[in-house]
N, C-alpha and C positions, 0 to 999 in steps of 0.2 A: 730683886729675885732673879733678875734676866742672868744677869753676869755671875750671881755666884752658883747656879745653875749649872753654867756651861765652864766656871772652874771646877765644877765634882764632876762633870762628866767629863774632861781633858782629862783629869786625875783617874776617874777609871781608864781611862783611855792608855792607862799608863803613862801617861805624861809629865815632869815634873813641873807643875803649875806655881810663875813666881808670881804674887799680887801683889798690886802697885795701888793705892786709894788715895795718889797724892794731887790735888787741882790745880797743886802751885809749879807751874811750867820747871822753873829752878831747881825744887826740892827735886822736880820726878825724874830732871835729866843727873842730877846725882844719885837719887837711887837707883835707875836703868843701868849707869856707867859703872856701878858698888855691884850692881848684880848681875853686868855681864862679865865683868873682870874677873869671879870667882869661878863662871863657866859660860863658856858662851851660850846665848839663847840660839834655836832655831827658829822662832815664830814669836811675834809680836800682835796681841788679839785686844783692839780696844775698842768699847762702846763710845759711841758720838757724841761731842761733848761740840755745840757751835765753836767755830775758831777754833778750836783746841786742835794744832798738828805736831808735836811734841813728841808725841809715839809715832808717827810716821815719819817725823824727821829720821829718830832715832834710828829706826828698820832700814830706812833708804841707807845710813851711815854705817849700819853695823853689815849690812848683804843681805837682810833676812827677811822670809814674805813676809807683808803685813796684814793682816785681817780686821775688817771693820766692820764692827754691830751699829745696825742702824735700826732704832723701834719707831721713829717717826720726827718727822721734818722741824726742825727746832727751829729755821729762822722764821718760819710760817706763823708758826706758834709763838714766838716772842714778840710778833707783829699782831698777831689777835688775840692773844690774851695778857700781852702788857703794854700794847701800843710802842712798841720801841722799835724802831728800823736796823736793819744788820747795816754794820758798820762795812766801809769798804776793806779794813783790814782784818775783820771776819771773813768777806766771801773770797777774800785772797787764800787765807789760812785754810777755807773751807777748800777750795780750788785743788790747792797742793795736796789736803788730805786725802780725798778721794782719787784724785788723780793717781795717788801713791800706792791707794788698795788694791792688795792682787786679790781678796776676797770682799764682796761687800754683803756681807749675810743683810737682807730687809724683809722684816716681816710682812709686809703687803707690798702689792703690784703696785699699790701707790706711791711706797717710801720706795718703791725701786725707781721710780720715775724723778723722783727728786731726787736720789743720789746721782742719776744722769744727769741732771739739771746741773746738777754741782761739779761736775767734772769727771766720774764714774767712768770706766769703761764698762761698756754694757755687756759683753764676754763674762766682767768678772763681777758681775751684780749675782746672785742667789737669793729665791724669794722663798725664806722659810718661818711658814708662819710659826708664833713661839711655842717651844714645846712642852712637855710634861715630865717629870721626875715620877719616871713609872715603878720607882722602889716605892714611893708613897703612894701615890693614886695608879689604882689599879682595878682591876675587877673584883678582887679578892678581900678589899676595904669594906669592914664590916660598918653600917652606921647604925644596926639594931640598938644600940647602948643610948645613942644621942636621939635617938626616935622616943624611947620608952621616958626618955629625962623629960625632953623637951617637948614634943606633941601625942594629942592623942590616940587611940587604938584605929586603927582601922580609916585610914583617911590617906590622901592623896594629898605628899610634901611638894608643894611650888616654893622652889628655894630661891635666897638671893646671897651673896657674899662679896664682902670686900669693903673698900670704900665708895662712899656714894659719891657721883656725882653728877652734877646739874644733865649733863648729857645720857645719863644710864636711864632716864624717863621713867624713873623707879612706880609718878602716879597712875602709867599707863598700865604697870603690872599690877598695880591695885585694884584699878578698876576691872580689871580681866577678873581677877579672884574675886572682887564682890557681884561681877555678874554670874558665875558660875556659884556662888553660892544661893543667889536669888534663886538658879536651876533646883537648889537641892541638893547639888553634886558635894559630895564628901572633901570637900578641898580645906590646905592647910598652909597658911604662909609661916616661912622659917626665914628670917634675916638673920645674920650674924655677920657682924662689920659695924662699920665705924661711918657714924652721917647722922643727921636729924631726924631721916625716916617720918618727917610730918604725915607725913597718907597715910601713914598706919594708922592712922584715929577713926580711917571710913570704915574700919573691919573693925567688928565685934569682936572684945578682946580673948573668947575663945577658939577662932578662927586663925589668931595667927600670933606665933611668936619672937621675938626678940631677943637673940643672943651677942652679947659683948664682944668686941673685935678679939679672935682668938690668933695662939701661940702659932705658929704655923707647922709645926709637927702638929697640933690636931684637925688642923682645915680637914685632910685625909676622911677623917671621919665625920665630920658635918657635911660634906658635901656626900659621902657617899648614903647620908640620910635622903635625901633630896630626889622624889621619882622624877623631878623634870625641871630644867634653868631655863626659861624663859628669858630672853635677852633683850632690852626693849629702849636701844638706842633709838634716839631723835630721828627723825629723817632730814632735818635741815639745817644740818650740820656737817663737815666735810668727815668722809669717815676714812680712816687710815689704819684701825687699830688692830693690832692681832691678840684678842682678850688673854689671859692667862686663864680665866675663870672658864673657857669654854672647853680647853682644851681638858684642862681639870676634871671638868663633870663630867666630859665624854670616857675619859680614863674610866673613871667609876662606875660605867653603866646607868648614867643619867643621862634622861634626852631632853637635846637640848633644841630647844624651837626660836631661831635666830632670824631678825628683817634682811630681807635682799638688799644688803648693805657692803659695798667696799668688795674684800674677799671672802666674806661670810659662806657666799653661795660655792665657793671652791672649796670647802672645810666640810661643808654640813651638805650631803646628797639627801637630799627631798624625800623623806617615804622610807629610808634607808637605814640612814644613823644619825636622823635629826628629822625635823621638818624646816621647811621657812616660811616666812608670810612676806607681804605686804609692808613696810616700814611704816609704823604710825597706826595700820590697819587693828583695832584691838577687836573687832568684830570676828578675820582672821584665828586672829590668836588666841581667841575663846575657844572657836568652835575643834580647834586643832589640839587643845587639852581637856576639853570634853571627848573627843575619841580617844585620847588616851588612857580617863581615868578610866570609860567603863568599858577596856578592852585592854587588862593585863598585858595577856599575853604579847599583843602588840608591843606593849611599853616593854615587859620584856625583851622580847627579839630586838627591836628598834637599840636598848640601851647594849647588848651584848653586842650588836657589829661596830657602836660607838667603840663600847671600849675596845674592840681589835683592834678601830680605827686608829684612835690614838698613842695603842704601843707602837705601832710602827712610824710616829711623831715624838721619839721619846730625845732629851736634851742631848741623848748620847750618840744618836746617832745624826743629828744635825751638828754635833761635833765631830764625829768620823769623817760625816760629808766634808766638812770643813780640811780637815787634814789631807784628804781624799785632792780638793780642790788643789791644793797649795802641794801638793806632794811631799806629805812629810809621814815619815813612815809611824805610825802609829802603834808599830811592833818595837818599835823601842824606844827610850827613853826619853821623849822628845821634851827638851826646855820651852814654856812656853809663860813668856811673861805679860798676863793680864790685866789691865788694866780700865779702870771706870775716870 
């Protein structure tokens, strides 16, 4: 979603956007070389692929900046979640790529610290957490329709979306909603996405419900069902992530109450256009949606400076920046061929 994001906003951008979806290093210096001979590129934008330097070979050989999407540290992660060590003609490959970006877009201050590690010049690092496609998620995204389908009248939505997994600590959200229910408090769980969702068995099955991984033209409208995204990452795990899911809900005027985690506390201002807690703390993040169910207006106001917050984080304008960065005039017709 990262990347084809930030092809529709090059593309509004006015930009003639070429995409490349080829892994195989050969295929993609033939397609590069088929699609710069018909015109030349000014700007070559590719998300991180380990070892993969193919597109910054290409840029260094053709004169043109090269821009590089970074969402999080892959040799790190090929070491902890498949036990395999980067090979030495990986962090060679990795060396030159970075070294070659004249933009390094990283969505946290963490992945910007590992693209230093790798070669980066730290001038051309940008730490922009991911943004939203504020044509779909907006303030103006009705979810009355998916309220009346899927939960009952008059209840307070703690929503959840996406895929599960092991680190999103989905039973700690659980338990949040069945102590607030023990209160009395009017509350409603909404999952829609794709996971086992085992916890769900603690809630009484009129307390919450279960919706099937949806088309992503309608997320828009499930999340703007949702009065609050509770976000309830591990704490003992390394965190690096820029969620898509936050910035999403913040678009829609959902508050989102996120653990003092990573960059979380530079996204979400306390009291503001979010709350935060504690990581792991579900004591916290009870008593922090209990003030919200039974103080509207708050959850009001709170979810409207959200979503300001978030159009001014929209994909289009973390691609102006980009253009901005690299000087390439964005008033006209700029070739830019993108690549995953």
């Amino acid at each position: 979603m990262h990347l084809v994001a930030m092809r529709a906003a090059f593309t509004r951008l006015d930009c003639d956007v070429v995409a490349f979806d080829e892994p195989d290093d050969a295929a993609l210096v033939s397609a590069l070389s088929r699609g710069g001979a018909q015109q030349p590129f000014d700007l070559a934008y590719e998300r991180y692929a380990l070892g993969k330097a193919t597109g910054a070979q290409f840029a260094r050989e053709s004169g043109i900046p090269f821009v590089l999407e970074i969402n999080s540290p892959l040799a790190e992660e090929q070491q902890r979640f498949r036990g395999k060590a980067e090979t030495s003609s990986q962090r060679e490959r990795d060396n030159f790529l970075f070294k070659q970006a004249d933009c390094v877009v990283a969505v946290s201050n963490t992945v910007a610290e590992y693209a230093c590690a790798r070669g980066a010049i730290p001038d051309a690092v940008m730490v922009c957490p991911n943004g939203v496609d504020a044509q779909r998620f907006n303030l103006k995204v009705d979810g009355c329709a998916v309220r009346r389908e899927y939960v009952p009248d008059r209840v307070f939505v703690i929503g959840f979306h996406g895929r599960l997994r092991p680190w999103h600590g989905f039973d700690q959200l659980v338990l949040a909603v069945s102590n607030l229910l023990a209160r009395n408090l009017p509350v409603h769980l909404l999952v829609v996405g794709e996971g086992e969702f085992d916890a769900l068995a603690e809630l009484p099955d009129k307390h919450c419900t279960r919706v099937a991984w949806q088309p992503h033209a309608r997320v828009p409208e499930f999340v703007a069902a949702f009065d609050a995204l509770p976000l309830t990452y591990r704490p003992d795990a390394p965190f690096y992530y820029s969620p898509l899911k936050l910035m999403e809900a913040m678009a829609c005027g959902v508050v989102p109450l996120v653990p003092d985690l990573g960059d979380l506390p530079r996204i979400v201002d306390h009291g503001k256009t979010g709350y935060l807690y504690q990581a792991g703390d579900t004591s916290s993040l009870e008593e922090l949606l209990a003030e919200l169910i039974v103080d509207d207006g708050k959850r009001q106001s709170i979810g409207q400076r959200a979503g300001e917050f978030a159009m001014a984080h929209s994909w289009d304008n973390i691609a102006a920046n980009v253009l901005e960065h690299v000087r390439v005039d964005s008033q006209t017709r700029s070739r830019v061929g993108v690549r995953r």
